[in-house]
VOBA-1610 file (N, C-alpha, C; in pm, whole numbers, padded with zeros to 5 digits, always signed):
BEGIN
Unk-07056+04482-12438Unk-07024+04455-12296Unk-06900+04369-12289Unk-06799+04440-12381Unk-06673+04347-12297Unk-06548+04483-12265Unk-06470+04451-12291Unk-06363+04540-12252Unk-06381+04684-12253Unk-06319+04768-12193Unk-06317+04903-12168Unk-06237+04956-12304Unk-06323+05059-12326Unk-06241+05119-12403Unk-06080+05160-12467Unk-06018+05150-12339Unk-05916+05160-12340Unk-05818+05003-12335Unk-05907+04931-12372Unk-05885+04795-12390Unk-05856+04672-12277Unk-05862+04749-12117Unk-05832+04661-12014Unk-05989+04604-11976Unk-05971+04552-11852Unk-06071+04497-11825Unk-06132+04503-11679Unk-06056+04652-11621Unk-06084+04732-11476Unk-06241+04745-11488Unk-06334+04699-11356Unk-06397+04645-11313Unk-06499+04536-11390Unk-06466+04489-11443Unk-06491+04331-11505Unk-06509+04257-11401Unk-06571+04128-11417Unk-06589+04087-11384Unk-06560+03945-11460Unk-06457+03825-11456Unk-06440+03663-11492Unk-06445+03568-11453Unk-06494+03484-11461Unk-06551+03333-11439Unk-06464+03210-11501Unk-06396+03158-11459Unk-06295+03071-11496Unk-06285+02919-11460Unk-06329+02829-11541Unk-06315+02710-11504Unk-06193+02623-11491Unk-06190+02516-11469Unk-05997+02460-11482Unk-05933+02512-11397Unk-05930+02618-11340Unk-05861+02724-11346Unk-05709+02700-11261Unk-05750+02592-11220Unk-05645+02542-11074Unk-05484+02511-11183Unk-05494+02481-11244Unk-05371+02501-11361Unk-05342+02510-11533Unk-05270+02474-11556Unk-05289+02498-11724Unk-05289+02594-11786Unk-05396+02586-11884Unk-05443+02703-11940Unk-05572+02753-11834Unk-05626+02732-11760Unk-05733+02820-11703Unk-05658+02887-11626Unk-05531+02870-11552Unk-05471+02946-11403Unk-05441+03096-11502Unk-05329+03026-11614Unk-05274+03082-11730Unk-05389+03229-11759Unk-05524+03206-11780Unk-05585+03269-11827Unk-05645+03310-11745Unk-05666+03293-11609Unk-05703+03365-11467Unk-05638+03449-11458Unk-05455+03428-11421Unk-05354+03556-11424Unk-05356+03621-11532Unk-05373+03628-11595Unk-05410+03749-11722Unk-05477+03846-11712Unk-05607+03779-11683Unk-05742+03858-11687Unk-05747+03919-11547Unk-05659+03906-11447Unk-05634+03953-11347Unk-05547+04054-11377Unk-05428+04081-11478Unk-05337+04198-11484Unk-05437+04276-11570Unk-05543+04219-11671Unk-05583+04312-11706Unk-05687+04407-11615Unk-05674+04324-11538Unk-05793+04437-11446Unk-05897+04400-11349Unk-05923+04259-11435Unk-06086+04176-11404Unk-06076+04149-11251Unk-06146+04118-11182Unk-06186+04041-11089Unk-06242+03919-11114Unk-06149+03802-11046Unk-06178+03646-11167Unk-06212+03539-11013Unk-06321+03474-11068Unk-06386+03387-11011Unk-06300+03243-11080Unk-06214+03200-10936Unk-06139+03070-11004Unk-06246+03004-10938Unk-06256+02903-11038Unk-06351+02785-11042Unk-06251+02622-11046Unk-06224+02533-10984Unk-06230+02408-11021Unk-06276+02312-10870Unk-06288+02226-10936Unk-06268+02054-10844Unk-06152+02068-10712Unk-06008+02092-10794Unk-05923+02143-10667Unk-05912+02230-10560Unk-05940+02205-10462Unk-05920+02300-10361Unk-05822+02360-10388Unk-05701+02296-10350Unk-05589+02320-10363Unk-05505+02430-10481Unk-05531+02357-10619Unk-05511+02431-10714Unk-05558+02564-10731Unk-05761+02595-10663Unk-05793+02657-10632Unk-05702+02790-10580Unk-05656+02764-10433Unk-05612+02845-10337Unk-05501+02897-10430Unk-05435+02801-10504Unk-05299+02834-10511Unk-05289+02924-10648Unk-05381+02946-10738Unk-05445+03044-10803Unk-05480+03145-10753Unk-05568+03179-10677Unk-05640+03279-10639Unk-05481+03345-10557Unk-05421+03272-10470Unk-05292+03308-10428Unk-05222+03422-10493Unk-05206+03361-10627Unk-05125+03412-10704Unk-05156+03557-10775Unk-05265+03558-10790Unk-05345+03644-10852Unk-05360+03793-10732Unk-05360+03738-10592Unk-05362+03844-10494Unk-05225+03883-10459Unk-05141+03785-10468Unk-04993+03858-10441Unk-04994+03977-10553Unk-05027+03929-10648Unk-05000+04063-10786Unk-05036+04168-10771Unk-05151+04188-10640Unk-05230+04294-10610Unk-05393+04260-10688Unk-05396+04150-10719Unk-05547+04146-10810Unk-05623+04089-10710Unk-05750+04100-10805Unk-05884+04051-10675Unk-05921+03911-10758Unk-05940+03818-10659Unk-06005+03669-10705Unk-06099+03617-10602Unk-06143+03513-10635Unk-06241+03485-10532Unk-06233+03301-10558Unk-06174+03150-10480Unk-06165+03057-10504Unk-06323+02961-10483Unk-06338+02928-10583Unk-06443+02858-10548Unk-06481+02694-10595Unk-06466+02595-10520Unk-06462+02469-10550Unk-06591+02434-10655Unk-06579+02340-10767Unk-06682+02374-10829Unk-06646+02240-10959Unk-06741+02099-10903Unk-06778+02042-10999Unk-06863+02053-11162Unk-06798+02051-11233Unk-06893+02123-11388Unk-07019+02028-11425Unk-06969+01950-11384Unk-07093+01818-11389Unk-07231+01851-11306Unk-07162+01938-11198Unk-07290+01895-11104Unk-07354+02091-11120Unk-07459+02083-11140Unk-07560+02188-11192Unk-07584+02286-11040Unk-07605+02201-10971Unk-07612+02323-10824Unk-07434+02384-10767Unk-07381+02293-10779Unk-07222+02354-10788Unk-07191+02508-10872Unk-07255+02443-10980Unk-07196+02558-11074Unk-07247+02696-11022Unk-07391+02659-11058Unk-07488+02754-10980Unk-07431+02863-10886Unk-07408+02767-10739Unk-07364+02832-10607Unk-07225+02899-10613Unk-07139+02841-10793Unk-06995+02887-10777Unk-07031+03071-10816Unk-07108+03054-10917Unk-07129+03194-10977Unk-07216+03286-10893Unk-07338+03226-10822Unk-07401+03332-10697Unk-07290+03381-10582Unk-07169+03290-10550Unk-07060+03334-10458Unk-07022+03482-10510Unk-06962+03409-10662Unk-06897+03529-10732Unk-06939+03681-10781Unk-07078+03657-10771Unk-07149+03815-10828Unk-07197+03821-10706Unk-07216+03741-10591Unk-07255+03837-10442Unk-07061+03917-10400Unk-06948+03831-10423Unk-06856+03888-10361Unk-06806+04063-10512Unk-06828+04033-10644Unk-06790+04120-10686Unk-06931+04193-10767Unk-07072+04171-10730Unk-07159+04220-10846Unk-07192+04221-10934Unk-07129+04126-11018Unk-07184+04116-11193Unk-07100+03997-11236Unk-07150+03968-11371Unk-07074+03894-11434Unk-07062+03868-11561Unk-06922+03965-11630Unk-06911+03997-11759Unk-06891+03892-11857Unk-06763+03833-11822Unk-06710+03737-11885Unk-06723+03607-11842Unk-06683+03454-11915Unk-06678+03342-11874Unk-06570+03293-11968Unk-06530+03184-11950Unk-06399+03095-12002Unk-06443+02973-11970Unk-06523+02896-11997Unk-06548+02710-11981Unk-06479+02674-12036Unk-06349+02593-11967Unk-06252+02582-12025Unk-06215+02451-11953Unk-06248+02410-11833Unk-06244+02259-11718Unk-06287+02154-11857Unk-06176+02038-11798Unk-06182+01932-11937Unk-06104+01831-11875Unk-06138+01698-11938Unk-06072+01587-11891Unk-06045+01523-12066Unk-05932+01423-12026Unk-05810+01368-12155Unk-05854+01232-12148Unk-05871+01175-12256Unk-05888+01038-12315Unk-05772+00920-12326Unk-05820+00877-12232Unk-05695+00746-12253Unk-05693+00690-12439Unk-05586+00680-12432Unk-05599+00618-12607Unk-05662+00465-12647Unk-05744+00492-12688Unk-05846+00336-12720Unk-05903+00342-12878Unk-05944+00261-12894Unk-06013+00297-13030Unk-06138+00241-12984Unk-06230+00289-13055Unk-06368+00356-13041Unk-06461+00207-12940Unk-06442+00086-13013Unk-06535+00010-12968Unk-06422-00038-12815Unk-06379-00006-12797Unk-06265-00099-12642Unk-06322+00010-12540Unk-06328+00121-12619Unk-06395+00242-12469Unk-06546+00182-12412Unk-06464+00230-12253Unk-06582+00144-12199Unk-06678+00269-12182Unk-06863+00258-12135Unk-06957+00316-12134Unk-06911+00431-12025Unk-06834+00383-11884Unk-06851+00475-11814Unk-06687+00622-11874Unk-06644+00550-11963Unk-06534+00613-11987Unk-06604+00723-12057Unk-06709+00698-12169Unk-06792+00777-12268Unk-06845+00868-12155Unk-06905+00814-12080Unk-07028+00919-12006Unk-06914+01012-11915Unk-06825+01014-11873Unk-06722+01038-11791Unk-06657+01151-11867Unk-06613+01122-12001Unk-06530+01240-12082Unk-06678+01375-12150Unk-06805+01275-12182Unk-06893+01373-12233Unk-06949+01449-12158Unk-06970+01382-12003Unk-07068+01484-11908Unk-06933+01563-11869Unk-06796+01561-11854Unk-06704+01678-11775Unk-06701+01765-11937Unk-06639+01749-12041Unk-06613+01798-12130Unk-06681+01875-12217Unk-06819+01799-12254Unk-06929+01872-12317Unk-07043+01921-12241Unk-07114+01845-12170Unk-07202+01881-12083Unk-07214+01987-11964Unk-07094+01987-11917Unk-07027+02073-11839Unk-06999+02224-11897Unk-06970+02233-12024Unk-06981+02358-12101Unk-07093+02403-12097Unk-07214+02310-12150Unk-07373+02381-12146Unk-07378+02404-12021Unk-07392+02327-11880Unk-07407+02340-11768Unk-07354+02531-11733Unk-07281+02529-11789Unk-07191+02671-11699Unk-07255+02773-11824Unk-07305+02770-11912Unk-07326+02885-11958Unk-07558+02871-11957Unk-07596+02756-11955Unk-07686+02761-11897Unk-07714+02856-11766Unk-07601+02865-11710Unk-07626+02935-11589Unk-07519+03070-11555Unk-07491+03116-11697Unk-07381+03234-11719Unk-07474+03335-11786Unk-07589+03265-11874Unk-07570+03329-11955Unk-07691+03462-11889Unk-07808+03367-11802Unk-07926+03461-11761Unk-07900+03557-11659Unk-07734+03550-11651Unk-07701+03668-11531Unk-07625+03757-11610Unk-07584+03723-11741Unk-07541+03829-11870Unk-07650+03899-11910Unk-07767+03831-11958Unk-07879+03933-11962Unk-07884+04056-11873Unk-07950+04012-11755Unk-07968+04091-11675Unk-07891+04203-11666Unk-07737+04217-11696Unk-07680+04326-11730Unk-07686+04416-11862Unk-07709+04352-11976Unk-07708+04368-12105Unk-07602+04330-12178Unk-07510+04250-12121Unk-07433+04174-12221Unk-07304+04047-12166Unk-07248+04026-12242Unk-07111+03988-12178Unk-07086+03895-12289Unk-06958+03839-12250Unk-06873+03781-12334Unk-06845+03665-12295Unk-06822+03498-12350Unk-06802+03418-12349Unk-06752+03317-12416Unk-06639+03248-12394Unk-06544+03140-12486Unk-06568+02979-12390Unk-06557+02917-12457Unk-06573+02774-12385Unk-06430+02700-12490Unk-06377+02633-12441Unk-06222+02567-12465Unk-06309+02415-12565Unk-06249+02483-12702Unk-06287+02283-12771Unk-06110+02217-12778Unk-06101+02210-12910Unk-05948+02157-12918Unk-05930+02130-13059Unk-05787+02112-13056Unk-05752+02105-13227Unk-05834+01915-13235Unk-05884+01841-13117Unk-05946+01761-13150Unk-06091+01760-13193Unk-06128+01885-13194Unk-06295+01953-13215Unk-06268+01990-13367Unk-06170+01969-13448Unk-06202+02025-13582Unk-06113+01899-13699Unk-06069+01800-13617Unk-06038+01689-13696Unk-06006+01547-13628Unk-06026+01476-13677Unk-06010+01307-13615Unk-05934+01294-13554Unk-05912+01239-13469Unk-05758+01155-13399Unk-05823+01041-13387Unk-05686+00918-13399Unk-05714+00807-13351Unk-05684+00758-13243Unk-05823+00676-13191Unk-05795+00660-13046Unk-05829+00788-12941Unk-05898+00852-13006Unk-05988+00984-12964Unk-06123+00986-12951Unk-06191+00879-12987Unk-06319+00911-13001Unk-06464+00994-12931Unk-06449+00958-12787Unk-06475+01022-12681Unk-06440+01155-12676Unk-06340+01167-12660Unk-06254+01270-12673Unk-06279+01412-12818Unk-06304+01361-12959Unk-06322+01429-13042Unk-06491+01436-13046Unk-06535+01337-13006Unk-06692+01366-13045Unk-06716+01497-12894Unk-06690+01487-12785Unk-06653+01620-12712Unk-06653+01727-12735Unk-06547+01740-12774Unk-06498+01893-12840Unk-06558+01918-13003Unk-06571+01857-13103Unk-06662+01874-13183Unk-06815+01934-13113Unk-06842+01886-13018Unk-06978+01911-12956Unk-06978+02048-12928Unk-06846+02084-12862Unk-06860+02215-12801Unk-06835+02320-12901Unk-06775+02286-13017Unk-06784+02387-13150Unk-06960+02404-13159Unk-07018+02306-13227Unk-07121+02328-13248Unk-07248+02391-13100Unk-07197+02361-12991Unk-07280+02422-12910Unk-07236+02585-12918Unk-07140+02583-12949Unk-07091+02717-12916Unk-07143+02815-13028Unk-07156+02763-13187Unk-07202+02848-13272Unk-07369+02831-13272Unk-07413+02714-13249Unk-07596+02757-13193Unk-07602+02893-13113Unk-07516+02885-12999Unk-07573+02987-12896Unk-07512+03094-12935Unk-07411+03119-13000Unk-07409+03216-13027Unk-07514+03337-13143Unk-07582+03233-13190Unk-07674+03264-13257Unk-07766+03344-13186Unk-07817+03261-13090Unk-07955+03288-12983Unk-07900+03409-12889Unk-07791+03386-12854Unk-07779+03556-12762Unk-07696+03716-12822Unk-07659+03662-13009Unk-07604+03768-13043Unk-07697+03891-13063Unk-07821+03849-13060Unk-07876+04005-13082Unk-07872+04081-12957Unk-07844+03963-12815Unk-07877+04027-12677Unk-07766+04103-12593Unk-07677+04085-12701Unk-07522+04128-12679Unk-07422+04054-12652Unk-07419+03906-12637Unk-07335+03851-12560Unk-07300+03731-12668Unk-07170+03744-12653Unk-07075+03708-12747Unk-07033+03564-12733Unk-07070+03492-12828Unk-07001+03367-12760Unk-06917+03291-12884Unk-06794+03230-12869Unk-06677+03209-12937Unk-06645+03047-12859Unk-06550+02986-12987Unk-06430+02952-12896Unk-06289+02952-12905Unk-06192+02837-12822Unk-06106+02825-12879Unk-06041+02693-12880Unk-05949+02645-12966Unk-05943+02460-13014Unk-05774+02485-12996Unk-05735+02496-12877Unk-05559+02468-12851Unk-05494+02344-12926Unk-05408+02314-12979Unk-05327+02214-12980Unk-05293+02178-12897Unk-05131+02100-12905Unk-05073+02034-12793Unk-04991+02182-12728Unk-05005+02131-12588Unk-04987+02258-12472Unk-04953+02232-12372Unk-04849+02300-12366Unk-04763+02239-12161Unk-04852+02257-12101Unk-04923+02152-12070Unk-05024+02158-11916Unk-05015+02059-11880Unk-05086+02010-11762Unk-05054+01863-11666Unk-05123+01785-11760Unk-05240+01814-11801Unk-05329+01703-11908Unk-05247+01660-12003Unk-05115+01737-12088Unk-05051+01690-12157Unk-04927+01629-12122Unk-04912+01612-11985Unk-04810+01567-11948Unk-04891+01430-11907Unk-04975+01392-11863Unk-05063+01273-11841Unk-05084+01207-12004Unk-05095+01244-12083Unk-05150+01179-12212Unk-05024+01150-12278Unk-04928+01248-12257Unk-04774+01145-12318Unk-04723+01107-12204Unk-04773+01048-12080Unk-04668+00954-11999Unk-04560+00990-11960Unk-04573+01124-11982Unk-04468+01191-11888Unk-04308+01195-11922Unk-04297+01080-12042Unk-04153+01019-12066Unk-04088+01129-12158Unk-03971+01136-12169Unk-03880+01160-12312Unk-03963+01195-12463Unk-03970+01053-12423Unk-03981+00933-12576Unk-04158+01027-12592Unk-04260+01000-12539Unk-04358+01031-12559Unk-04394+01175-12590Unk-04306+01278-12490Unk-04284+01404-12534Unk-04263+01447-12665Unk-04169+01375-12685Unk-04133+01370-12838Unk-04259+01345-12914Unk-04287+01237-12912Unk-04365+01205-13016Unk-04549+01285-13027Unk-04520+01360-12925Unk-04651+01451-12923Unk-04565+01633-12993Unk-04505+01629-12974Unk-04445+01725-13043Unk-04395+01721-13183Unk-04373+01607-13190Unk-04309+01589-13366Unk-04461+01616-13435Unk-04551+01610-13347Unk-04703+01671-13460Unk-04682+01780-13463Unk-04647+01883-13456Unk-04656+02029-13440Unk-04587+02080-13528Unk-04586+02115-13643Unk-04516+02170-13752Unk-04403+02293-13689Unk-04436+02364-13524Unk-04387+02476-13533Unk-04251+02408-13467Unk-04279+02326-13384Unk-04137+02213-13356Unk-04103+02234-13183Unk-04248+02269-13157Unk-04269+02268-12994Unk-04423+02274-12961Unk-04448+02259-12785Unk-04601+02290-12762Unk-04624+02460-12754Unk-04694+02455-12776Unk-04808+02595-12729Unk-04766+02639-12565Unk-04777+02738-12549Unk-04771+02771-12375Unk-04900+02834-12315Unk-04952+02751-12219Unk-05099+02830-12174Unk-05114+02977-12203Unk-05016+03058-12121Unk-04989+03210-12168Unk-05083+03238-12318Unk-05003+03111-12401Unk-05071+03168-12592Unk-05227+03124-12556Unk-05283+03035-12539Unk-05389+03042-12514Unk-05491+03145-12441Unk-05465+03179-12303Unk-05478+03312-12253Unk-05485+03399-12314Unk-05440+03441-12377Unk-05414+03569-12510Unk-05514+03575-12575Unk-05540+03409-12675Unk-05642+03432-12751Unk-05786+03473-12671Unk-05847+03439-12536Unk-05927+03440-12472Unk-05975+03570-12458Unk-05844+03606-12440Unk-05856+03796-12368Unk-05837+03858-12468Unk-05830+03831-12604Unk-05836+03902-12715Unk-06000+03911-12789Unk-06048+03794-12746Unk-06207+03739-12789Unk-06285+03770-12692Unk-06280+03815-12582Unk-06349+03942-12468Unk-06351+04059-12507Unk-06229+04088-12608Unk-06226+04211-12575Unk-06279+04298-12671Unk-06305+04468-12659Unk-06388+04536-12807Unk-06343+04519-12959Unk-06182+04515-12927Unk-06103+04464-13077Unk-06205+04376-13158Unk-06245+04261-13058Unk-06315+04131-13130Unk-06458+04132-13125Unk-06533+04284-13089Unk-06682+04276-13067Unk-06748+04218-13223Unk-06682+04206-13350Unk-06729+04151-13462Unk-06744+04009-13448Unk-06649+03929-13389Unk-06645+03796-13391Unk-06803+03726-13307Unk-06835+03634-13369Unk-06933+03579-13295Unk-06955+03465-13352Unk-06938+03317-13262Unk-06952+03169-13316Unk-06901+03144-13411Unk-06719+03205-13349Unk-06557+03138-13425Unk-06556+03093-13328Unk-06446+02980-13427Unk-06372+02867-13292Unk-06216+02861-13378Unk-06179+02956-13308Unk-06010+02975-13330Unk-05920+02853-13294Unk-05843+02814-13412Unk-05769+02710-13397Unk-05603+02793-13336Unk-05559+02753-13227Unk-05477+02781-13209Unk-05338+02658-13179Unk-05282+02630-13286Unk-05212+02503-13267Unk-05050+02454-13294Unk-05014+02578-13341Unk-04911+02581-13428Unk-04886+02530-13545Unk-05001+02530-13626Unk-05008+02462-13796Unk-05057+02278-13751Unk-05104+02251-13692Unk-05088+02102-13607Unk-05194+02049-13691Unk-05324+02159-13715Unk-05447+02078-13779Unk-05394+02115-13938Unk-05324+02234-13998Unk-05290+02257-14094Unk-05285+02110-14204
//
């Protein structure tokens, strides 16, 4: 139950968190040229509209729906919107995430911990807790949840932040366990550093800081949401019906 044969994704159905910019908008317009009908999901109204916008000028179908990851009836009511306005629901992308101020481990305060784990990790189970029993019901579908090149090695001054995305590797290869016999695919993927607003907030926006988040990158720049997108809609699709509970590092040699 993922892509059409012919490798698009005409009448699909996607579920997209973040989606209001970054890599989720990134990976909304995609899955919109390929075909899908995509349920933008975030917090922003705004970002919201201005997604779904974009996606209908192209001629694609979207549907905006405001949608805290934290909060369990949100999510809920985002995805009953979305399969009452398009009927089903193939795919998902939990991909909504919040960035760690730089601290080292004991200076982070409690609400900072509970703040990065309930949007970042908790928020992943939350949305596929409630993705996954409307995948049944069809007989399958496909699903990626966003960790990070901080989900597969230390940073300092990450702690919050890496114990997170480490989380969502390992949630992601449990469940993929439990629903691969039922058809439904679940993966992820661990971006590096990536032009998005989160990375423009975590280097300060400056020169100087740009730099120095890029001089990690062996390839000698960031990632572009677009590359991320790709990998997403490549791990939906039948090409990748073998894959099940990978978590693709996509970083430019960064964790290398």
């Amino acid at each position: 139950m993922t892509g059409n044969i012919d490798g698009s994704f005409t009448g699909k159905v996607a579920f997209v968190t973040g989606a209001a910019n970054g890599i989720g908008r990134a990976a909304a317009l995609a899955f919109a040229r390929e075909g899908a009908s995509v349920i933008v999901a975030d917090v922003s109204e705004q970002g919201n509209q201005t997604t779904t916008g974009l996606i209908q000028e192209a001629g694609g179908r979207a549907l905006a729906v405001q949608c805290d990851v934290t909060r369990t009836e949100e999510i809920k009511a985002a995805l009953d919107k979305g399969v009452q306005a398009f009927g089903r629901l193939d795919f998902a992308f939990n991909n909504a995430g919040v960035e760690q101020p730089v601290q080292p481990a004991a200076d982070l305060t409690e609400e900072d911990w509970d703040r990065i784990i309930d949007i970042d990790l908790r928020g992943v189970f939350l949305c596929m807790k409630h993705e996954i029993p409307l995948m049944l019901k069809q007989g399958g579908g496909a699903i990626v949840n966003t960790s990070s090149g901080a989900g597969v090695k230390g940073i300092a001054g990450q702690a919050a932040y890496c114990a997170a995305k480490y989380g969502i590797v390992g949630l992601t290869k449990a469940a993929a366990l439990d629903y691969a016999k039922s058809n439904i695919r679940i993966n992820a993927v661990c971006p590096g550093i990536i032009e998005t607003p989160m990375m423009g907030r975590f280097s300060g926006g400056t020169p100087q800081g740009r730099a120095k988040v890029i001089a990690q990158e062996p390839i000698g720049r960031m990632g572009k949401p677009e590359e991320i997108a790709a990998a997403v809609d490549w791990l939906w699709s039948d090409p990748a019906a073998f894959v099940v509970g990978h978590a693709m590092v996509i970083d430019g040699g960064q964790t290398v």
